[in-house]
C-alpha positions as a Markdown table, in Angstrom:
| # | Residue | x | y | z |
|---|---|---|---|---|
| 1 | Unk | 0.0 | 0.0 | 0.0 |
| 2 | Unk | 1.4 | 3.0 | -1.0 |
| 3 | Unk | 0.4 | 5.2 | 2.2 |
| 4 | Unk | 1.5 | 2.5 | 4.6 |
| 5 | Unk | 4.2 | 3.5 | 6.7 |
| 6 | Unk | 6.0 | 0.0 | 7.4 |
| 7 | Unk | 5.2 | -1.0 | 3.2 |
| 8 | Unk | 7.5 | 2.1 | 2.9 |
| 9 | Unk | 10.1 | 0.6 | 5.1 |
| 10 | Unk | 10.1 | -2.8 | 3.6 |
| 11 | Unk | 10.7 | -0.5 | -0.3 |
| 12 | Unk | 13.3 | 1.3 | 1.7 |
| 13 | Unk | 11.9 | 4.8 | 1.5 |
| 14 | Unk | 12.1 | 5.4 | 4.8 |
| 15 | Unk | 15.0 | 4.0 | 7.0 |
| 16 | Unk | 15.3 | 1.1 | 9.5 |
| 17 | Unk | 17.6 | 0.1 | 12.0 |
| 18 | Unk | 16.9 | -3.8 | 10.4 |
| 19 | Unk | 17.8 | -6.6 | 13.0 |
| 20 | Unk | 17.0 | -9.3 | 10.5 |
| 21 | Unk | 15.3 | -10.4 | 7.2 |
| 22 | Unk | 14.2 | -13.0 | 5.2 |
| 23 | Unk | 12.4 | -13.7 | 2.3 |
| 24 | Unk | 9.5 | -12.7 | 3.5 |
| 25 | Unk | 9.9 | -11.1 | 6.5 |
| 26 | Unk | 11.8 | -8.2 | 8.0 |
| 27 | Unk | 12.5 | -7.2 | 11.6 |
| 28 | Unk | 14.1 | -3.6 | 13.1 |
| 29 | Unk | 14.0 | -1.6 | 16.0 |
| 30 | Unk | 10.6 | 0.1 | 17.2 |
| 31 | Unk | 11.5 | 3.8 | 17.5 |
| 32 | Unk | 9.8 | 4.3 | 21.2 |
| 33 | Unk | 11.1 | 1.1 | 22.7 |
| 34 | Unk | 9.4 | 0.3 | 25.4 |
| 35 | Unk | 11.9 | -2.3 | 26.8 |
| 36 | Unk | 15.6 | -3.1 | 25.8 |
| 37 | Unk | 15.1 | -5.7 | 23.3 |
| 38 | Unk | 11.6 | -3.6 | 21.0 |
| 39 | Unk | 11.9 | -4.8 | 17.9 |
| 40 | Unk | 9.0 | -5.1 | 15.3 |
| 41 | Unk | 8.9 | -8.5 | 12.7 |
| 42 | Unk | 6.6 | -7.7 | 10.2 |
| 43 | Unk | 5.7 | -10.1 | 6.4 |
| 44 | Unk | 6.9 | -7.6 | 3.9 |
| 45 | Unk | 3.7 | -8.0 | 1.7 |
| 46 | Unk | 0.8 | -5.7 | 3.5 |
| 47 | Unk | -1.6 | -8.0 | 5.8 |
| 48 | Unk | -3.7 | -4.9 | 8.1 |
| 49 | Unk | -3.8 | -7.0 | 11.3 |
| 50 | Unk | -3.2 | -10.5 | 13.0 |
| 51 | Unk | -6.5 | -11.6 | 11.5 |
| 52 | Unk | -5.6 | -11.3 | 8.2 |
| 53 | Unk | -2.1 | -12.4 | 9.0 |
| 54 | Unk | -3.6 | -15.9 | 10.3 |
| 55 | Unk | -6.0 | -15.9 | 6.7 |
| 56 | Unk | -2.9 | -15.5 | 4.5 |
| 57 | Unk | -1.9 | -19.0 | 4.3 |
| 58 | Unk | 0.8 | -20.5 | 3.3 |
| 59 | Unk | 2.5 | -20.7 | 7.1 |
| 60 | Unk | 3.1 | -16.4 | 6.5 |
| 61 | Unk | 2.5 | -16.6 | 10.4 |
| 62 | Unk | 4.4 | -19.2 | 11.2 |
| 63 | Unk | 7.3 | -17.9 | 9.3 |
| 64 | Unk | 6.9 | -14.4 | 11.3 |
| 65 | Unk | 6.8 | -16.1 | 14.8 |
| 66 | Unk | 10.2 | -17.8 | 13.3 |
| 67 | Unk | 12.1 | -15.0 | 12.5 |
| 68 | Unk | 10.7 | -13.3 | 15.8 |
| 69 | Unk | 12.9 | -16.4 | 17.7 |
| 70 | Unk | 15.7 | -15.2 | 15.4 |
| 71 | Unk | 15.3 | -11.8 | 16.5 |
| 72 | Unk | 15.3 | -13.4 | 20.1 |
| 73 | Unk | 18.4 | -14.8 | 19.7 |
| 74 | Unk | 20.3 | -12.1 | 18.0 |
| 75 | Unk | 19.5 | -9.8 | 20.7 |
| 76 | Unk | 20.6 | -12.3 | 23.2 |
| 77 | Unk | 16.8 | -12.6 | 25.6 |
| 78 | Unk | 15.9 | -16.0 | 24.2 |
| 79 | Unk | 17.8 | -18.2 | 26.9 |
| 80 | Unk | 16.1 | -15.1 | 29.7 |
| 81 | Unk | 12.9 | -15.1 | 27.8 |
| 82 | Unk | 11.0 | -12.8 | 26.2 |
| 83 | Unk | 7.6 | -11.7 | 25.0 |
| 84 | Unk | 5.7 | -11.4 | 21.8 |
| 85 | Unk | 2.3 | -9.3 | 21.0 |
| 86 | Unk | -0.1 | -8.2 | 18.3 |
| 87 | Unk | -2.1 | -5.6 | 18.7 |
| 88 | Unk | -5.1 | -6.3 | 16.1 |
| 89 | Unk | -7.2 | -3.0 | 16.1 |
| 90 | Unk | -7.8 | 0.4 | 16.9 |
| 91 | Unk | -9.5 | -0.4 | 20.6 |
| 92 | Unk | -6.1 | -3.1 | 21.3 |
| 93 | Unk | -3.6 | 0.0 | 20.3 |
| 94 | Unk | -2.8 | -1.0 | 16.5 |
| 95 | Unk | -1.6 | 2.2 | 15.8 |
| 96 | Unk | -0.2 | 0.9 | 12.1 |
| 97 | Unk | -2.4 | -1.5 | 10.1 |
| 98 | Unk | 0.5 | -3.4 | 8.9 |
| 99 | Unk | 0.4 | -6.9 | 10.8 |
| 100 | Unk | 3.5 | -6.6 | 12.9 |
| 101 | Unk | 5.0 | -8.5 | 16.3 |
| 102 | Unk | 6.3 | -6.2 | 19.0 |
| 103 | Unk | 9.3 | -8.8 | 20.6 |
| 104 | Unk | 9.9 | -7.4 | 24.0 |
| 105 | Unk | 12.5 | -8.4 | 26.5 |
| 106 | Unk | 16.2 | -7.5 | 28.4 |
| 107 | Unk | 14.0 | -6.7 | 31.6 |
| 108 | Unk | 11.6 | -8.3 | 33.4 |
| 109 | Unk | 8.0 | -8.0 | 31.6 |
| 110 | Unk | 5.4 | -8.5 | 34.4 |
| 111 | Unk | 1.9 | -8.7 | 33.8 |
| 112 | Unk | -0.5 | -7.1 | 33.8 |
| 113 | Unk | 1.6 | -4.4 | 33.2 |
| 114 | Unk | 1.8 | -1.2 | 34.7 |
């Protein structure tokens, strides 16, 4: 989608710090990190949401909760642990309808948070 800001990323209009790729993935730093490891994994094709994500087919998903364990590892919180979300919607804080996973970790992430 032209207008979508993480569409732009993937055509490298606009800059990333990238933390990893794959064919059809790519991962970088969220710029208001809200923990020391915050870095979004997105499917470089344009899904809006987790829903659509999990109607794509062809294991699309699965192949973003994979390279979100990559991302894991590279960033060393795998071993510690670490957390993944989707926020799918306006009301659940999807801020940018571009399907992406927030992985979170490098501190202790307590829930419910706050």
């Amino acid at each position: 989608m032209s207008d979508c800001l993480f569409c732009k990323i993937v055509a490298k209009e606009i800059p990333a710090e990238v933390v990893y790729e794959s064919g059809r993935t790519l991962a970088f730093r969220d710029l208001n990190p809200q923990a020391p490891t915050h870095v979004l994994v997105i499917p470089k094709d344009h899904h809006a949401d987790a829903a659509a994500l999990a109607d794509a087919g062809d294991d699309l998903a699965g192949e973003v909760l994979k390279s979100a364990q990559e991302v894991a590892t590279i960033d060393g919180v795998s071993e510690d642990g670490y957390r993944i979300v989707f926020n799918t919607g306006a009301a659940a804080g999807q801020t940018v309808f571009h399907v992406h996973a927030h992985v979170l970790g490098g501190r202790g992430l307590t829930w419910p948070p706050g």
